[in-house]
C-alpha positions as CSV (number, residue, x, y, z in Angstrom):
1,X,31.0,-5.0,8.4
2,X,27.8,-4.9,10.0
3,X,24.2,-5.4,8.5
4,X,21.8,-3.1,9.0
5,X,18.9,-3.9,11.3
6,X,15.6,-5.0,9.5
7,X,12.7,-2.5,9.4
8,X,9.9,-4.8,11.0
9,X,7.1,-3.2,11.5
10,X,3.4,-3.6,10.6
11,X,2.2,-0.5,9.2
12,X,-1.4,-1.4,8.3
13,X,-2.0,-2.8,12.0
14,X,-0.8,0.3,13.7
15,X,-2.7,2.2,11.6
16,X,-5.8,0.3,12.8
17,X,-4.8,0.6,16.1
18,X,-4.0,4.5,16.2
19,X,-7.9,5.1,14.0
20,X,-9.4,3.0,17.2
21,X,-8.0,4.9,20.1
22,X,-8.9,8.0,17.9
23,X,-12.4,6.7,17.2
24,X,-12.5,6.3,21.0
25,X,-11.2,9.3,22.0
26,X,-14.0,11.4,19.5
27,X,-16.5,9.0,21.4
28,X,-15.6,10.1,24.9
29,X,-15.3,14.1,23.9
30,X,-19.0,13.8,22.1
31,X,-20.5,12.5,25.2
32,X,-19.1,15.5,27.6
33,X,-20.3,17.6,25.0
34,X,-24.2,15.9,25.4
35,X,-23.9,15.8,28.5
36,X,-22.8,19.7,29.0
37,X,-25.9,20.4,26.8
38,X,-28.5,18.6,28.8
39,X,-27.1,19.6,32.4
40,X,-30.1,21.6,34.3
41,X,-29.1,24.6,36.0
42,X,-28.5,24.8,39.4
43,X,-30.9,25.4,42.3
44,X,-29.7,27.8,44.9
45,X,-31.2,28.1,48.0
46,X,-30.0,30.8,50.5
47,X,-30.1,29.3,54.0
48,X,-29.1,32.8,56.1
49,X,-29.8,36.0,55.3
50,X,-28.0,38.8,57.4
51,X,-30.1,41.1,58.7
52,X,-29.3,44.7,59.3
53,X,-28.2,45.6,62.8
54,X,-29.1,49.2,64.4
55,X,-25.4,49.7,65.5
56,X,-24.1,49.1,61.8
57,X,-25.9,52.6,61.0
58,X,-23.5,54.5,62.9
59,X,-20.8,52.9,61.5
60,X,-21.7,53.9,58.4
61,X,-21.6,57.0,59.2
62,X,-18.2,58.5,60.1
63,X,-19.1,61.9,61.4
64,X,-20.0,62.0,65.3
65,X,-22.1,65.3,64.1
């Protein structure tokens, strides 16, 4: 008959290890969060304008009348 395999495992240390990537993880999300909060807004700045054509009257207008 066969023995059953030993349970060896360190609980404690994996615990540790699983509260430091979480710690970690919180870290990383509250510094997008700061950094979402203090972005400025953006700036636009319109480099060409259309300007109304004379023709594009009489395509607006679809009766030759």
């Amino acid at each position: 008959m066969k023995e059953p395999q030993k349970f060896h495992e360190d609980f404690e240390r994996e615990h540790l290890k699983d509260s430091v990537y979480l710690l970690e993880e919180q870290e990383r999300i509250m510094q997008e969060i700061l950094e979402d909060e203090h972005r400025l807004p953006a700036k636009v700045t319109v480099i060409y304008e259309k300007k109304p054509q004379p023709h594009d009257e009489l395509k607006d207008n679809a009766l030759p009348f």
